[in-house]
C-alpha positions as CSV (number, residue, x, y, z in Angstrom):
1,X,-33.0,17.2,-27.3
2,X,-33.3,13.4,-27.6
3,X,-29.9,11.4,-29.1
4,X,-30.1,9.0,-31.9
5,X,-27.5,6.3,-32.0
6,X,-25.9,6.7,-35.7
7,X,-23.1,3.8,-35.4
8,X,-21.5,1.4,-33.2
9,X,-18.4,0.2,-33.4
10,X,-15.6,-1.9,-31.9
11,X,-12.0,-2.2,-31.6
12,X,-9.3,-4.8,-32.0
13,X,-6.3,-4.8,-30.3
14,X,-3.1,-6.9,-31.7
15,X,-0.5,-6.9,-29.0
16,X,3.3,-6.9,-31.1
17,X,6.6,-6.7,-30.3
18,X,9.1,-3.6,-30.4
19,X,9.2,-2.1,-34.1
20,X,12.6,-0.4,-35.8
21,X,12.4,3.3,-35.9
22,X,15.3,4.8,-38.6
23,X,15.8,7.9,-38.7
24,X,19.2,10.1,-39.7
25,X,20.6,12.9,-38.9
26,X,20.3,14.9,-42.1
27,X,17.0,14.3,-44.3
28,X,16.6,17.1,-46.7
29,X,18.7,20.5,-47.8
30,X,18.1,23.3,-49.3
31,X,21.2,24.5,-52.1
32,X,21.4,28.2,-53.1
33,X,21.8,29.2,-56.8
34,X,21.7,31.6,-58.9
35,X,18.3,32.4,-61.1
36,X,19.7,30.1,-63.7
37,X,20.3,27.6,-61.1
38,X,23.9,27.0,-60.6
39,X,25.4,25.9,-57.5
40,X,27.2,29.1,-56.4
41,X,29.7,27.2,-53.7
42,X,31.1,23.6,-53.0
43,X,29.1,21.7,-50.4
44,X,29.5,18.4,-48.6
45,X,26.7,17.0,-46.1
46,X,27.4,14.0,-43.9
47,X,24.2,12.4,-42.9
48,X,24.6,9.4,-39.6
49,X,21.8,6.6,-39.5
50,X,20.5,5.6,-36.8
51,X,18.2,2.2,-36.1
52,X,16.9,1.9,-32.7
53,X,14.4,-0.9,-31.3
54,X,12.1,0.1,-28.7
55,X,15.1,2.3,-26.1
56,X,17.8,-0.1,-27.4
57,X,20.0,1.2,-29.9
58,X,20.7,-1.6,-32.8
59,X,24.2,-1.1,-35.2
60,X,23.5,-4.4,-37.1
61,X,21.9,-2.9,-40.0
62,X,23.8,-2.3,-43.5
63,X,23.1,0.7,-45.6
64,X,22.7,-0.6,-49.5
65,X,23.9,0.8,-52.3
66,X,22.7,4.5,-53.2
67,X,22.5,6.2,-56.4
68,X,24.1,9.3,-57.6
69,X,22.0,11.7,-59.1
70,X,23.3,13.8,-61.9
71,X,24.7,17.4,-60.4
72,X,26.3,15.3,-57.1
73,X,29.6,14.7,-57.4
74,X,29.8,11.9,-55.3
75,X,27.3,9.9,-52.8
76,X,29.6,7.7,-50.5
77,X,28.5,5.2,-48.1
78,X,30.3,4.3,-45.1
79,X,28.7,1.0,-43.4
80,X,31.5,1.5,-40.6
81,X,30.5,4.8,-39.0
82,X,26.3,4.9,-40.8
83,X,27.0,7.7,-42.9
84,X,26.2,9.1,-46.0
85,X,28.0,11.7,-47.4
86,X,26.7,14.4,-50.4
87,X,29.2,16.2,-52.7
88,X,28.5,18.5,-55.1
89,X,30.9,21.4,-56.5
90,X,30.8,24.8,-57.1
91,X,29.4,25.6,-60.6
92,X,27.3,22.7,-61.1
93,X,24.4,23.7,-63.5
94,X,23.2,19.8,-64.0
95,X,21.8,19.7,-60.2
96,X,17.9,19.0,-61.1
97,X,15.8,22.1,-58.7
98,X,14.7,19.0,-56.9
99,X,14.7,15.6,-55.8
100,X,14.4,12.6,-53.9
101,X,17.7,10.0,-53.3
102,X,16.6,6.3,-51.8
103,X,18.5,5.1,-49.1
104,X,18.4,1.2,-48.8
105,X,18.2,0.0,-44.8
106,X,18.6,-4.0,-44.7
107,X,18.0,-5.1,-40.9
108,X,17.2,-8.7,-40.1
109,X,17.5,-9.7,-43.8
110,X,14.5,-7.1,-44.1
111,X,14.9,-3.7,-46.5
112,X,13.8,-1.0,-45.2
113,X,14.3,2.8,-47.0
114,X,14.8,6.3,-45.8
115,X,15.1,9.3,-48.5
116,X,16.9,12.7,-49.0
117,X,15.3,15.2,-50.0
118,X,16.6,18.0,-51.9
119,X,15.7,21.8,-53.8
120,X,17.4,24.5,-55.3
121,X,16.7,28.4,-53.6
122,X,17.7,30.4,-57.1
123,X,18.3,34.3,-57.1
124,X,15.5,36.2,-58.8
125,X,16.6,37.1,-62.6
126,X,18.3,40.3,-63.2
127,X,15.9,42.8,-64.5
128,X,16.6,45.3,-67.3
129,X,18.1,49.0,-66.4
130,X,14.9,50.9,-67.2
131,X,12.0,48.1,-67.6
132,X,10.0,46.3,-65.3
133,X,9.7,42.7,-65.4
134,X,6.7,40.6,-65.9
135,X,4.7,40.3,-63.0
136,X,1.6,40.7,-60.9
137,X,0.6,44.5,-60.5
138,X,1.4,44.2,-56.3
139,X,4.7,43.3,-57.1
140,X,5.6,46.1,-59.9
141,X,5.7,48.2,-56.5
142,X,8.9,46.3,-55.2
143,X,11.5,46.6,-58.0
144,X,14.7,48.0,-56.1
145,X,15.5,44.9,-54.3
146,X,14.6,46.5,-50.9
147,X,11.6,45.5,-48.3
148,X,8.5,47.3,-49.3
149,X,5.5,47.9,-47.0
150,X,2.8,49.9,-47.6
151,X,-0.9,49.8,-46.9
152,X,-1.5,47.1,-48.8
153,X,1.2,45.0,-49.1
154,X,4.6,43.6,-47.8
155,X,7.2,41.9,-49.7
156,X,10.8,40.9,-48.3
157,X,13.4,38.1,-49.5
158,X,13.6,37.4,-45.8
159,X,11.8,38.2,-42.5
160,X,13.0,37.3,-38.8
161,X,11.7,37.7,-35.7
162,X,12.9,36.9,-32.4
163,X,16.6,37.2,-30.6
164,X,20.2,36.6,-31.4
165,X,22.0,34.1,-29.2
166,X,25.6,34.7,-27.7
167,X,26.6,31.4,-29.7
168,X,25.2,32.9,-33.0
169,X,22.4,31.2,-32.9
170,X,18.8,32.3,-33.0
171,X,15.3,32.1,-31.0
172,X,12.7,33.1,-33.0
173,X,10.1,32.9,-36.2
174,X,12.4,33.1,-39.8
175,X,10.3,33.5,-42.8
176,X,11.7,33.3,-46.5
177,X,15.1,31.8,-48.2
178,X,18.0,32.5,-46.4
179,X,20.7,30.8,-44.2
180,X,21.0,30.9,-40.4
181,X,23.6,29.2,-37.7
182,X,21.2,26.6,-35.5
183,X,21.9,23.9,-33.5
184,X,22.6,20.2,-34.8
185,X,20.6,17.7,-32.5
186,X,24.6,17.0,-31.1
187,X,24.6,20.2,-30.3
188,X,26.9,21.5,-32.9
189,X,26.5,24.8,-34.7
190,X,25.9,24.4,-38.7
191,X,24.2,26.5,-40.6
192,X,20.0,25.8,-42.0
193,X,18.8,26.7,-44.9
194,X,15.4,28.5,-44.3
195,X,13.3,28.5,-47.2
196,X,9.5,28.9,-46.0
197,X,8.6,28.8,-42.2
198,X,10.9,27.9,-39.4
199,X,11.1,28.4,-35.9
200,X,14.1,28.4,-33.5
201,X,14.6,28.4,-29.9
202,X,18.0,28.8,-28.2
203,X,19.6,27.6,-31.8
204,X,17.5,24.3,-32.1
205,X,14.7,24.0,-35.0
206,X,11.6,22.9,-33.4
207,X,9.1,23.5,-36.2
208,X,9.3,23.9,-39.8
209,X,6.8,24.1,-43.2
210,X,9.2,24.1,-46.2
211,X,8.2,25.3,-50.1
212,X,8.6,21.6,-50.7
213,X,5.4,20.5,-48.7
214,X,7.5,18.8,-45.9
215,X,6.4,20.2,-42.3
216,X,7.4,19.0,-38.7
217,X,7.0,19.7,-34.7
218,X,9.3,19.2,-32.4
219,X,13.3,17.9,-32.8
220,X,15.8,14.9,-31.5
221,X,13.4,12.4,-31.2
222,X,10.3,13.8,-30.0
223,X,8.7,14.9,-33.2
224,X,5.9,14.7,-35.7
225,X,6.9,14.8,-39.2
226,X,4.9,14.9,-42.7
227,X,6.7,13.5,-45.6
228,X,6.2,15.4,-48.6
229,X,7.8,13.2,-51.0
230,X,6.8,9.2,-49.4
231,X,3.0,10.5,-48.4
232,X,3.7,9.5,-45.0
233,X,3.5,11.0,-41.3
234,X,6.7,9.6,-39.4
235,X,7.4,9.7,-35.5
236,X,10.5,10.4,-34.0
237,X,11.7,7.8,-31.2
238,X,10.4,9.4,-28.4
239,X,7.1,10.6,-29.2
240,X,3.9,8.6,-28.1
241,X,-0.1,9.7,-28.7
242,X,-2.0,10.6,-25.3
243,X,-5.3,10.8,-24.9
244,X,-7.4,12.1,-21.8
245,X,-8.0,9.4,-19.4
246,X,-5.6,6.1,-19.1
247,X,-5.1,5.3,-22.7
248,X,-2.1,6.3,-25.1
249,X,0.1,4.3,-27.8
250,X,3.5,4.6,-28.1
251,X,6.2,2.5,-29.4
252,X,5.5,-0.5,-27.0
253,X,2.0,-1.1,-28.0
254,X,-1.5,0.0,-26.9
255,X,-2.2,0.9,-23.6
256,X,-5.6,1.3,-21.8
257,X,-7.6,2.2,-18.2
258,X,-9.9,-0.2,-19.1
259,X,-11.2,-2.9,-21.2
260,X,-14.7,-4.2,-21.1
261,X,-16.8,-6.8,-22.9
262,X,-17.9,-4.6,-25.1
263,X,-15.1,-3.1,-25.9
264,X,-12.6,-6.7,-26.6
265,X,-14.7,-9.1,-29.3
266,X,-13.8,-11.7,-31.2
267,X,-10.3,-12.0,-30.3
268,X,-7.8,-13.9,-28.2
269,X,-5.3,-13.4,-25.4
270,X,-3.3,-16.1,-24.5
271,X,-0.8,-16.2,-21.6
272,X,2.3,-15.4,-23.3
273,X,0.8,-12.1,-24.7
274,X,0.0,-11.0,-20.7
275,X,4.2,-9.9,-19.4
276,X,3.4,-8.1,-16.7
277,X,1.1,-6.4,-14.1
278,X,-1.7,-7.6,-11.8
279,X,-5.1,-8.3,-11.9
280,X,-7.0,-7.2,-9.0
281,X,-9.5,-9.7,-6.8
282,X,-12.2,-7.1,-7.3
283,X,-11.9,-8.0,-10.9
284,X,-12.0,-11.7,-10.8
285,X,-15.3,-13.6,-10.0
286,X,-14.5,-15.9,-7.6
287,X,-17.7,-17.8,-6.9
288,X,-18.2,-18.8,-10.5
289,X,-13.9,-20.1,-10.7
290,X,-15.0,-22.2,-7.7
291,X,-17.9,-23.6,-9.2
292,X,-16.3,-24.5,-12.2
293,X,-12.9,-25.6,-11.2
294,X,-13.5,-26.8,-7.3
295,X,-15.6,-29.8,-7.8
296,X,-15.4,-33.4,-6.5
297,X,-14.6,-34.9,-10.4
298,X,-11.2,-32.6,-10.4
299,X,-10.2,-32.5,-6.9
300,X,-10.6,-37.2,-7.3
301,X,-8.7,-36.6,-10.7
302,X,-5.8,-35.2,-8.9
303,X,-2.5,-36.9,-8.2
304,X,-1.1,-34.7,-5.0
305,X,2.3,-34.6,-4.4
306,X,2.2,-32.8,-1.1
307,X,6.1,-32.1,0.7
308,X,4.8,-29.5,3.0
309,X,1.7,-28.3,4.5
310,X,-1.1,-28.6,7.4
311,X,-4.1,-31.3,7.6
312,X,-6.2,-30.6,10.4
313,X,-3.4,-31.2,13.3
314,X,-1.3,-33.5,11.3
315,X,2.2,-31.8,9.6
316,X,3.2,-33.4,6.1
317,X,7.0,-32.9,4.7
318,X,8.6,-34.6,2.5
319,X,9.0,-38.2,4.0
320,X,6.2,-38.0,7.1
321,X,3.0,-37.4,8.0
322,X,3.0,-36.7,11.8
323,X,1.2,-35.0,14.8
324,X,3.6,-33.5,17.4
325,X,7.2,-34.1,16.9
326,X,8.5,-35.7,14.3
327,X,10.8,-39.1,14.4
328,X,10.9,-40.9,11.3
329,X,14.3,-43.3,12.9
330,X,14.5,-46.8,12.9
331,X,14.4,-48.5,16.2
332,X,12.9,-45.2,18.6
333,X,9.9,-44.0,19.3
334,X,8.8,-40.6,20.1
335,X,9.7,-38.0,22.9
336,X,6.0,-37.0,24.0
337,X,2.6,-38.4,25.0
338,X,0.8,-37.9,21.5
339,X,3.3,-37.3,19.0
340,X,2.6,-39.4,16.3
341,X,5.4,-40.2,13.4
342,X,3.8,-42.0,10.0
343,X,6.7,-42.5,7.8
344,X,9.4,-43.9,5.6
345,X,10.7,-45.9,8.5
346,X,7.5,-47.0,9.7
347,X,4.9,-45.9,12.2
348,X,6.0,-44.6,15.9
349,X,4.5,-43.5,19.1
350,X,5.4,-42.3,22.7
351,X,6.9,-45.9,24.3
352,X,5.3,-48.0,20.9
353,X,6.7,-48.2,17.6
354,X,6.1,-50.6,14.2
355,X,9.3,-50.5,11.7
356,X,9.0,-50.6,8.1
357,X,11.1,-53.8,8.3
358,X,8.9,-55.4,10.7
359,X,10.6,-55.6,14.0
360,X,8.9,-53.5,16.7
361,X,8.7,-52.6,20.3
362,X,5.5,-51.7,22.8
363,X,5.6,-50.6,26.7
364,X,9.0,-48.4,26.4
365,X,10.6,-50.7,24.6
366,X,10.6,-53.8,27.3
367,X,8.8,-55.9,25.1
368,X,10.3,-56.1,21.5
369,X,10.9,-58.3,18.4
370,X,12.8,-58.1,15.5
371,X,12.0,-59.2,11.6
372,X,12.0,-62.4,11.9
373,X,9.5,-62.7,15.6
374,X,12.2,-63.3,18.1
375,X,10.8,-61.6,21.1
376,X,12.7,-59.8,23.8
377,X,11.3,-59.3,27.4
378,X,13.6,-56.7,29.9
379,X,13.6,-58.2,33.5
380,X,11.3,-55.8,34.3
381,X,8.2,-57.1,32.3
382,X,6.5,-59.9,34.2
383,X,2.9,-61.8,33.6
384,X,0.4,-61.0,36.1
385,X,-3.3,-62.9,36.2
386,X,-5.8,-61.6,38.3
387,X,-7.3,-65.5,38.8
388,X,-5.3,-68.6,38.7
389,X,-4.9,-70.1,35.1
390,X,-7.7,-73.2,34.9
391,X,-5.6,-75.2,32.2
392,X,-2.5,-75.2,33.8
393,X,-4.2,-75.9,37.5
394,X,-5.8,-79.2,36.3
395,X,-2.5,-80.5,34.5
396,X,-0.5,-79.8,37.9
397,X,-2.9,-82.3,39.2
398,X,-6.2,-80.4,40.5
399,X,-7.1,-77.9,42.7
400,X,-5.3,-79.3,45.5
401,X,-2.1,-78.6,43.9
402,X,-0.9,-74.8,44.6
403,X,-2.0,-72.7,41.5
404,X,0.4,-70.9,38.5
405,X,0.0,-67.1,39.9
406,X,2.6,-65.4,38.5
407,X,5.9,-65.4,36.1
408,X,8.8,-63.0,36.0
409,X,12.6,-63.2,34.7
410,X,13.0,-64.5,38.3
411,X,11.2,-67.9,38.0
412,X,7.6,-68.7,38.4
413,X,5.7,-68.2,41.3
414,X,2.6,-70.9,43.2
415,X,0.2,-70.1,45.4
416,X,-1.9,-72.6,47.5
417,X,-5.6,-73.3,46.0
């Protein structure tokens, strides 16, 4: 069967940095009553807040000011240890069946809010010795208190099933409205108030879909959590999405095998948004940089400031270009046949050099001169013709006269014409 294209889309990727994830330690509780909804027993909750950015823990946040619903005794907020801390007493009848207190979280100036969550489990209302109460026909079975299965039907206040740890904790399924001893995510025993679906292994909630329309998977910080009352899906800390293949997104951004033409349009990445990693040669088409980037106008545009490096056979550093070994001193010359010294100091050869200051010195150094063109000969140098000198043979007084031959630091020498 042939396929027809229906859409085609595209996707845009915004690279930002490390988000604040708040969470605390105690989001919602359930408080028995009885059916006219009374608070049968004092309780006090202590709830920590937490605010962590990216695998950093952050304590420079400030918890605001927090209401008191009617029913609490007291709501207390303790900006030196991030707690919040719930009282209400025994015999409270003004505690609404639920509701919702705002928690205020100010972190760079910015307010953020977390919420808690509460309902009331009330006892079923006493029936009358003698009469059965109002309800469905399925139910009129069940009127003794007591579980009641039959073919049809089964109805229980509570249902568990699974194991009892040695701690007094559980491992299991617990259906219903009841309280069990579980695991804090410190590790502390405390007791949960079940009231709809919950499961437990070794004393540690790790899913749960209340009567308030709250549900989550998984617990500490790896978990997925709908929030009944804000609308909103939340992530613990430690959770991130994986697909099949290379790509996933967690809380340092969006991460992919690979990204194509057609997959990155109309969008930018400059330099700073690239931290890390490598980009292979394979990936990189290197006859079209050259073409565009090696050409005669930029490589003449270029100022070089070369210290160190190879030209053909010539070495350059930072004050020299030279072929051989390097002398860049005043007043010497090289130490081998073809080592060859273009520097600071001037320009040098084997027996021959030129200072920068002007002075010099040729054949080993027996003929030299200084700055200002006073020459030195050793006594070694001497001026050797191969022919007598015609000028200097007609001023002695012709060819008759012996002949200038030769002059050394000894005197100067005549031969016979």
């Amino acid at each position: 069967m042939a396929k027809i294209l229906i859409a085609r889309g595209q996707a845009t990727i915004y690279v930002q940095k490390d988000g604040y994830t708040i969470t605390q330690s105690l989001g919602e509780y359930v408080f028995p009553a009885d059916d006219t909804g009374k608070i049968l027993s004092s309780v006090t909750l202590t709830s920590t807040v937490r605010v962590m950015c990216g695998d950093e823990e952050l304590t420079a946040f400030t918890i605001g000011a927090v209401g008191k619903p009617a029913g609490f005794s007291s709501v207390t907020v303790n900006n030196g240890t991030k707690t919040l801390t719930y009282v209400i007493t025994a015999g409270t009848t003004t505690l609404a069946d639920h509701g919702t207190i705002d928690i205020p979280v100010t972190i760079s100036g910015i307010v953020y809010h977390l919420s808690f969550v509460w309902s009331k489990a009330k006892a079923g209302i006493p029936g009358k010795d003698g009469v059965d109460a109002d309800m469905l026909d399925w139910v009129k079975e069940w009127n003794t208190g007591k579980t009641l299965i039959n073919g049809n039907t089964v109805i229980t206040p509570k249902l568990f099933a699974g194991t009892k740890n040695s701690d007094g904790t559980v491992s299991g399924i617990a259906i219903g409205s009841f309280t069990l001893n579980t695991k804090t995510s410190s590790g502390t025993i405390a007791a949960e108030a079940v009231n709809g679906i919950y499961g437990f292994r070794d004393g540690y909630k790790t899913f749960y879909v209340d009567n308030g329309g709250n549900a989550q998977l998984g617990y500490g910080d790896q978990y997925v959590r709908y929030n009944a009352t804000t609308g909103k899906v939340e992530f613990g800390s430690g959770v991130s999405l994986n697909w099949v293949g290379a790509t996933y997104i967690d809380k340092d951004g969006v991460f992919t095998g690979t990204l194509s033409a057609d997959t990155i349009k109309t969008i930018s990445i400059s330099a700073s948004q690239i931290t890390s990693g490598i980009i292979a040669a394979a990936r990189i088409d290197t006859a079209a940089l050259k073409a565009s980037l090696i050409t005669a106008g930029n490589i003449e545009a270029l100022t070089l400031n070369v210290t160190k490096g190879k030209i053909g056979g010539w070495t350059v550093d930072a004050d020299s270009l030279y072929r051989g070994t390097k002398n860049n001193t005043v007043g010497s010359c090289t130490s081998a046949a073809g080592s060859i010294t273009l520097g600071s100091n001037g320009i040098r050869g084997y027996k021959w050099r030129l200072d920068a200051s002007g002075a010099g010195a040729v054949a080993g150094g027996n003929i030299a001169w200084d700055a200002s063109g006073n020459v030195t000969f050793a006594s070694t140098v001497s001026a050797l013709w191969t022919a007598p000198i015609g000028s200097l043979t007609t001023a002695l007084g012709g060819s008759g006269y012996p002949k200038l031959t030769k002059i050394t630091a000894d005197g100067i020498s005549l031969g016979v014409a």
